[in-house]
Structure formats: structure tokens, C-alpha cells
C-alpha positions as CSV (number, residue, x, y, z in Angstrom):
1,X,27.2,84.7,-53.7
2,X,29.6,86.6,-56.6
3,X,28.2,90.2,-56.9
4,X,28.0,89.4,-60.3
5,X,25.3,86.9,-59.3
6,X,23.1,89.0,-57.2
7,X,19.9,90.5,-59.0
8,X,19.6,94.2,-59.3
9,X,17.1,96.1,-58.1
10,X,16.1,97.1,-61.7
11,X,16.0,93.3,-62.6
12,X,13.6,92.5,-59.6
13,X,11.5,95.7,-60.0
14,X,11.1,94.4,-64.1
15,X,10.0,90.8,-62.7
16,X,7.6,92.3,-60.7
17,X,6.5,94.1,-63.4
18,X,6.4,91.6,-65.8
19,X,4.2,89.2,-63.1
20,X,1.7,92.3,-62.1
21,X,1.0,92.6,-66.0
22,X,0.7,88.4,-65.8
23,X,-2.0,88.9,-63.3
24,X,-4.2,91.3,-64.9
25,X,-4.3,89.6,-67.7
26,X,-5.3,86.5,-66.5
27,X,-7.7,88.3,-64.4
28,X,-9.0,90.0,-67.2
29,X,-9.2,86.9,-69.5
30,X,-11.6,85.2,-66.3
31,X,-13.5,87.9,-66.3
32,X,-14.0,88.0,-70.0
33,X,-15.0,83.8,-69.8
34,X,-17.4,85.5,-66.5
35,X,-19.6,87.3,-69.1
36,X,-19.1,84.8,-72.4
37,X,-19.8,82.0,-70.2
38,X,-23.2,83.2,-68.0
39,X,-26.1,81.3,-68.3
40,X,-28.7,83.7,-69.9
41,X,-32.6,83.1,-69.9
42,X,-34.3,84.5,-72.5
43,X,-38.2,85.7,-72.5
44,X,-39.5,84.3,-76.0
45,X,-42.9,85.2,-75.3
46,X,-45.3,86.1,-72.0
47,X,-48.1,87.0,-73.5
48,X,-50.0,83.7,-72.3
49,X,-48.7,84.2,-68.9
50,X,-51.5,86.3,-67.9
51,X,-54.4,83.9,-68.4
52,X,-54.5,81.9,-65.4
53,X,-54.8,78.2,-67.1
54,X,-51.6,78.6,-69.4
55,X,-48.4,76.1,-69.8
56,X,-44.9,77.6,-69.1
57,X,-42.5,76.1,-72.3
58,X,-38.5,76.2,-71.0
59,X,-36.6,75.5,-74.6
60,X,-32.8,74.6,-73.9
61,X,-30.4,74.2,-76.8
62,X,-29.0,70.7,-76.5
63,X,-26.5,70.4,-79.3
64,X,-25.7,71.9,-82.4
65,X,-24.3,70.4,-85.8
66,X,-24.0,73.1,-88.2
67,X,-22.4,70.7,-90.4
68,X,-25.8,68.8,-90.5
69,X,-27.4,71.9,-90.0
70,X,-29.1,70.2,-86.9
71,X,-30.0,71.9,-83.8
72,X,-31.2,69.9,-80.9
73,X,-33.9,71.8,-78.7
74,X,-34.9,70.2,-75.2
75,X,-38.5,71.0,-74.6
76,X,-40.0,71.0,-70.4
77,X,-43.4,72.4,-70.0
78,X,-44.8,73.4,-66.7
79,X,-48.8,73.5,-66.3
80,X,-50.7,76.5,-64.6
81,X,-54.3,76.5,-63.7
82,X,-56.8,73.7,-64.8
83,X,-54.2,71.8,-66.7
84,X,-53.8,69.6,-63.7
85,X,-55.1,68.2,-60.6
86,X,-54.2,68.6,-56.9
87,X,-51.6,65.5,-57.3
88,X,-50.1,67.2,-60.9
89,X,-52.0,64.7,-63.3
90,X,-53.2,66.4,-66.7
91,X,-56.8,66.8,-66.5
92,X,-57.1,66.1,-70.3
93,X,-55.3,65.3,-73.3
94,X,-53.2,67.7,-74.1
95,X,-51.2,67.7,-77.9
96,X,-48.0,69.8,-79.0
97,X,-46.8,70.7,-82.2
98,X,-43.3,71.9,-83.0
99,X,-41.0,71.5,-86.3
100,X,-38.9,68.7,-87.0
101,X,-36.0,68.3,-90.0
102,X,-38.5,65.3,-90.9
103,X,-41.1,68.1,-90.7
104,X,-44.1,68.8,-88.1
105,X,-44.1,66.4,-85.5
106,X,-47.4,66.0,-82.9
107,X,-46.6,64.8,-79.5
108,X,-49.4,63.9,-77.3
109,X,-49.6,64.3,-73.9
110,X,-52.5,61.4,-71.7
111,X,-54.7,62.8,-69.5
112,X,-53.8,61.6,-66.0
113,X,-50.1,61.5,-66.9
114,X,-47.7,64.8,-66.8
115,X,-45.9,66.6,-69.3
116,X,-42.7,65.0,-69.4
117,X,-39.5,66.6,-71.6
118,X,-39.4,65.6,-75.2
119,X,-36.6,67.0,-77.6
120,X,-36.8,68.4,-81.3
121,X,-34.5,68.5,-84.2
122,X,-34.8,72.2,-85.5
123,X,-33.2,72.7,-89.3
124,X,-30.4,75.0,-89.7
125,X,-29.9,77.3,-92.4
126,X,-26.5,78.9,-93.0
127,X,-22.2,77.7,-94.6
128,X,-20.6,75.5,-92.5
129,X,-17.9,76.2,-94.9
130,X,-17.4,79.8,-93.7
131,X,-15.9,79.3,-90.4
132,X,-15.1,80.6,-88.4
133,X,-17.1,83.8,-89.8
134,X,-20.6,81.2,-90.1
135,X,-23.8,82.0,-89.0
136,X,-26.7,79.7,-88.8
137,X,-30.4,80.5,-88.0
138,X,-33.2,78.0,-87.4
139,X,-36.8,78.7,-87.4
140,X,-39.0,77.1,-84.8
141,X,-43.0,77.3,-83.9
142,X,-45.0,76.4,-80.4
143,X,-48.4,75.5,-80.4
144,X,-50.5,73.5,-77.6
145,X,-54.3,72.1,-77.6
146,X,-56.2,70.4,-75.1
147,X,-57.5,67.5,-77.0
148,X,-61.1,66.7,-76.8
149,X,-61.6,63.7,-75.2
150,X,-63.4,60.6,-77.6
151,X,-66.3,59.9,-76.6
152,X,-67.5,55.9,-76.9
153,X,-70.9,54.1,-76.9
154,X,-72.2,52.9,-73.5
155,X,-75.2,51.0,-73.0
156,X,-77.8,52.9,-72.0
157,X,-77.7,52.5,-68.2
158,X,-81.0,51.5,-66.4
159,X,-83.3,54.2,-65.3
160,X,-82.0,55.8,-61.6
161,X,-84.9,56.0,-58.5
162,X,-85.6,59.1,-57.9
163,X,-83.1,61.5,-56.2
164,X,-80.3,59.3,-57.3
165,X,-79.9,61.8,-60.4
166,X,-79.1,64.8,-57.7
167,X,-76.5,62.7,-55.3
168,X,-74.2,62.2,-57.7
169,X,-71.6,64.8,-58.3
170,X,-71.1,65.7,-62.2
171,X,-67.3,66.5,-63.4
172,X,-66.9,69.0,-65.9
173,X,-64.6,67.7,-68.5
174,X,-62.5,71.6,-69.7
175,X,-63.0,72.7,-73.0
176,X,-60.7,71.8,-75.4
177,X,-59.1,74.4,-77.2
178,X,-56.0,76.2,-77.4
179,X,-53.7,76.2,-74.5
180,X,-52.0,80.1,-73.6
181,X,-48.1,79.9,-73.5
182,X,-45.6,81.5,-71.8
183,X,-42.2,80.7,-73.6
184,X,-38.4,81.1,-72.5
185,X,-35.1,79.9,-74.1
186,X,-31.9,79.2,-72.9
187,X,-28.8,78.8,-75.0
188,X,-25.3,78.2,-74.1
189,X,-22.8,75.9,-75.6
190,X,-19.4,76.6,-75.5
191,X,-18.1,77.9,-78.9
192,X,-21.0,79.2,-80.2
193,X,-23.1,82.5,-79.5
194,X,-26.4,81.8,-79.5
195,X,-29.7,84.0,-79.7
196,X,-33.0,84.1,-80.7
197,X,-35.4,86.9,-81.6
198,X,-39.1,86.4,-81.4
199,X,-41.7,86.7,-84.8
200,X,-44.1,89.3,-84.6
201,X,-47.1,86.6,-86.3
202,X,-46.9,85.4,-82.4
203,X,-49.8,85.6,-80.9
204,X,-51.0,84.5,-77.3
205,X,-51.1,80.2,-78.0
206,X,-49.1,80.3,-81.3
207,X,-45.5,81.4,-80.6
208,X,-42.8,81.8,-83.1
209,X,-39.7,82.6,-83.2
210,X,-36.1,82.4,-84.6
211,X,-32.8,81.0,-83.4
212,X,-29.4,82.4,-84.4
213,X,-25.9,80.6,-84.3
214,X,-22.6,82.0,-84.6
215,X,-19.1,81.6,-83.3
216,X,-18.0,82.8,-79.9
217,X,-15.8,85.7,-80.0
218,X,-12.7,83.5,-78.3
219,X,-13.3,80.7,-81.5
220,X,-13.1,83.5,-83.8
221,X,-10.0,85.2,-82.1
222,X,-8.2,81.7,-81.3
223,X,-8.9,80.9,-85.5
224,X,-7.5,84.4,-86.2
225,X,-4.2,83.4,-83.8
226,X,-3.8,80.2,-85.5
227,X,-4.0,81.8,-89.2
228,X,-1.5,84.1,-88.2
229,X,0.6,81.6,-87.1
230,X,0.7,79.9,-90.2
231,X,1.5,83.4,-92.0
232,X,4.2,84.2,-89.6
233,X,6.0,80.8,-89.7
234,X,5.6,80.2,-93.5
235,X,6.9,84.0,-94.1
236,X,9.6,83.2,-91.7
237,X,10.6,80.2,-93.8
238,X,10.4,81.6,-96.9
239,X,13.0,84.6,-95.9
240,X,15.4,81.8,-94.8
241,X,15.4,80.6,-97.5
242,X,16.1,83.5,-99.5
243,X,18.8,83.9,-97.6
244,X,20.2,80.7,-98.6
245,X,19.7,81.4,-102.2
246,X,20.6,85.3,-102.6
247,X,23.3,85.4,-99.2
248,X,24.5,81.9,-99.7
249,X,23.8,81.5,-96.3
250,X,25.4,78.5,-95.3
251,X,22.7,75.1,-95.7
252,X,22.4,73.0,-92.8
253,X,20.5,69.7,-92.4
254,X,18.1,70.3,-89.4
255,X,16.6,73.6,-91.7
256,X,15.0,70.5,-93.3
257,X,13.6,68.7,-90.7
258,X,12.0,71.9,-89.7
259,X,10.4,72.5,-92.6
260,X,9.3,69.2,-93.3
261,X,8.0,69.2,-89.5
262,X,6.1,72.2,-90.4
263,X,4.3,70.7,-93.0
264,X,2.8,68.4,-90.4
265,X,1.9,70.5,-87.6
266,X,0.0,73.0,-90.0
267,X,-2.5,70.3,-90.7
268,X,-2.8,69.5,-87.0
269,X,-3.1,72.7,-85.5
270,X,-5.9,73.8,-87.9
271,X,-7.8,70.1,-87.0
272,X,-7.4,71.8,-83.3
273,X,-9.6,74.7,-83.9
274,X,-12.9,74.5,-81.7
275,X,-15.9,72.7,-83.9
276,X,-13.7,73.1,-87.0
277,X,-15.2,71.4,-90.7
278,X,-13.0,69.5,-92.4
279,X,-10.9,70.9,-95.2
280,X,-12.2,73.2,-97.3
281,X,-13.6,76.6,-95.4
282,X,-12.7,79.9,-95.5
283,X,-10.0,79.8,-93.0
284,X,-8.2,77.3,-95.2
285,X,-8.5,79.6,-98.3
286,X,-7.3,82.9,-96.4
287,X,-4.3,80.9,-93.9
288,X,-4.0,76.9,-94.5
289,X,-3.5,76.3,-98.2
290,X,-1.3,79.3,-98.8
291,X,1.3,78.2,-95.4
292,X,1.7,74.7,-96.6
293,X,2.5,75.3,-100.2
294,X,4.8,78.2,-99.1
295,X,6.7,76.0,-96.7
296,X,6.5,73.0,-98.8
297,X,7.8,75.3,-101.9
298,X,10.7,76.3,-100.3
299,X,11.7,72.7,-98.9
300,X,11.5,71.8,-102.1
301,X,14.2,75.1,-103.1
302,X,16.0,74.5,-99.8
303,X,16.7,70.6,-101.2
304,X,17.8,71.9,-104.7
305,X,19.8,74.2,-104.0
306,X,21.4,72.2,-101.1
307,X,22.2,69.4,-103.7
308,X,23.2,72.0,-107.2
309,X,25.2,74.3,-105.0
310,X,29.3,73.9,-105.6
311,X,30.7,73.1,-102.0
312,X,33.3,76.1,-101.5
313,X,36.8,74.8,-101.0
């Protein structure tokens, strides 16, 4: 090998700078997914958990449409207590209430079955259009009764010998009533930031609280990226094209084909953004509209100039 083709020292000493500062970034950026990413369990509300026949309610965010302004809450509940038997079975009828887009929604629970997962549709309040600077908030209510069971007529059953009355044994249906809770949330979907803060009008069997939705800090930096993309490229056209105007910079045919290819890839980077609304947020205002009519203006100079200029001899 030529000397002249033999690295330096200072060349391999620059690489292995240049893949140190590689590493820690990408060390860095795991570490920041780490803590953006952990599941995190939320305490709602334990002030039920004390009594010793309460229900333990595990809410899980499902899916989230903040176009729709739907939120999709999972819903498990784990008895404590006298709400079951030895084998798990309810020992009554048990009813919950929670809120529903379509409004309040009851979902009963049969005594000798078990409280199996049901989901709810919580309404979301907030601008879709303001992405990726939205928030959304959703209200949301827990309450659970034991249901009283109906009683039926019976024929009146014939008159039992004496010391029949004190063989049998007598079960004691529980009252019914309010049912303490004991209330946690989870939340974690990628691309959003979700938290929820509890109402202080909760009480030991009614529990209310209130959801929040926002965009993740890496949607919010990866829209900032893209918009200054746009900026930078469109800003970039437009001072070549000055130059062809003011300089007389020499015009050449693949400067169109890259600004015409420009005008296409705008539109389908910003349809890349995570969870992005169609046309017509406040990115598109601030980045979007104002890079494609810059780089379309100045196709259109680029073409007019290219076609009015004299040709020098």
C-alpha cells in the first residue's frame, strides 16, 4: 500500500471519535425510550381498599382517536371479601355504571357468574387540529352496587314437623348496597402521553376522575424535525433560484426535477408524522403550506426565466 493510502493517526483517532460520539447517542436515545416507554400504574383511588368486601377496578387505555375524540378504556375488576364464594362465583348481582359517548351505560354482573372485562368509550374533549401541540382530556366516573335480588311468589309450602325448622341451615343473602372500590389506571400508547388526575367529589364507592392526552415528547420533536425540514429545503430552493435570476447562474434541467420532486415528498413526509390529521392543523399553517408554495413559486420562476432568458452566444 502507497503511503498516500495509509490512514493517519489523526484520521483514525477522528473515526474513533466520531463512533464513541455514535455510541452515546444511541445509548442515550435507548435510555430516553427506557423512561418514555415504562409501563406506569397509576393509584386513581384506595380509599375503598380498606374495607374488607371491596372490588379492585384495573382501567387500561385501549386506544385513542382524538380525531373522534374517542378514548377506549378496558375495564377488569377483581372481588375482595363477600363478593364471592370459595370457587370465585359472585354471591349476588352486582351492577356498574360508567360513562359512555352514547351516555351512561349499566352493565350487570349475575350472581353465580364472575366479573368478566367489559370496555367503555370515554368522550374526548380538546383540537385535533392542533397537532402536534393537542391536548385532550376525558372525564370518566366508577360506581358499583350489589343489586338486590327479586324476590318471586312461591306457594306457600306445607307446614314442616317439628324440628325440621332448626335442621335446616339459613343463607344470608348480603345487603345490597354500594360496593367500596379501589381504583388504578394504566396508560401507555405509543405517541401519546397520557395521565390522569383524580376529582376530589370522590368518595369511598363513587370514584371520579379525569384523563389527559397529549403528544409524546419524540412526536412533538420528530414534527418539529420534519417542519424544519421543509423550511430548510424550501429556503434552500428559493436562494437558488435567486441565484439564477440576480447571478445568472447558469439553468440546468435536473434543478427542475428537483423541485418538482420536492413538491411531492413535502406532502408525503408530513402524511408520515405519527397519528397525524389530515390537512389542515397547525403544523401545516406554521411548515406545510408555506414550503410547498415557496418551492412551487420558484419552479414556476425557475421555468420562466429558463424559457425568457437570451441564450449567451
Amino acid at each position: 500500500m502507497a503511503d498516500s493510502e495509509k490512514l493517519s493517526a489523526k484520521e483514525i483517532i477522528a473515526a474513533v471519535i466520531v463512533i464513541i460520539l455514535f455510541a452515546i447517542g444511541i445509548y442515550m436515545s435507548v435510555g430516553y425510550y427506557s423512561s418514555e416507554a415504562k409501563p406506569a400504574e397509576v393509584t386513581v383511588s384506595d380509599k375503598g381498599a380498606k374495607a374488607e368486601n371491596h372490588a379492585e377496578i384495573f382501567m387500561r387505555v385501549a386506544s385513542i382517536d382524538p380525531i373522534k375524540g374517542d378514548a377506549n378504556v378496558r375495564i377488569e375488576i377483581t372481588p375482595h371479601g363477600n363478593l364471592t364464594n370459595e370457587v370465585g362465583e359472585l354471591t349476588s348481582d352486582f351492577r356498574l355504571y360508567v360513562p359512555s359517548s352514547n351516555g351512561k351505560i349499566e352493565i350487570d354482573f349475575k350472581k353465580g357468574k364472575t366479573f368478566t372485562p367489559t370496555e367503555a368509550v370515554l368522550n374526548m374533549y380538546g383540537n385535533a387540529a392542533d397537532y402536534p401541540f393537542d391536548s385532550h382530556k376525558a372525564d370518566f366516573y366508577l360506581y358499583l352496587e350489589r343489586v338486590a335480588a327479586e324476590k318471586k311468589d312461591a306457594p306457600k309450602p306445607a307446614p314442616a314437623a317439628d324440628g325440621d325448622e332448626d335442621d335446616k341451615p339459613k343463607v344470608e343473602e348480603p345487603e345490597a348496597g354500594e360496593v367500596p372500590l379501589d381504583v388504578s389506571f394504566f396508560g401507555n400508547i405509543p405517541g401519546y402521553r397520557i395521565k390522569v388526575e383524580n376529582s376530589t367529589h370522590s368518595d369511598e364507592s363513587l370514584v371520579e376522575g379525569m384523563i389527559t392526552v397529549e403528544r409524546s415528547s419524540t412526536t412533538v420533536a420528530f414534527s418539529l424535525f420534519i417542519g424544519a425540514l421543509m423550511w430548510g429545503l424550501s429556503l434552500a430552493v428559493l436562494f437558488l433560484v435567486l441565484s439564477l435570476i440576480i447571478r445568472g447562474r447558469k439553468i440546468e434541467i435536473a434543478m427542475f426535477s428537483f423541485m418538482a420532486a420536492l413538491l411531492f415528498a413535502f406532502y408525503s413526509v408530513r402524511g408520515s408524522q405519527p397519528n397525524v390529521p389530515p390537512i389542515g392543523t397547525l403544523f401545516d399553517f406554521i411548515f406545510f403550506f408555506w414550503a410547498e408554495a415557496l418551492v412551487a413559486l420558484c419552479l414556476v420562476l425557475a421555468v420562466f426565466v429558463w424559457v425568457f432568458r437570451t441564450p449567451k452566444a
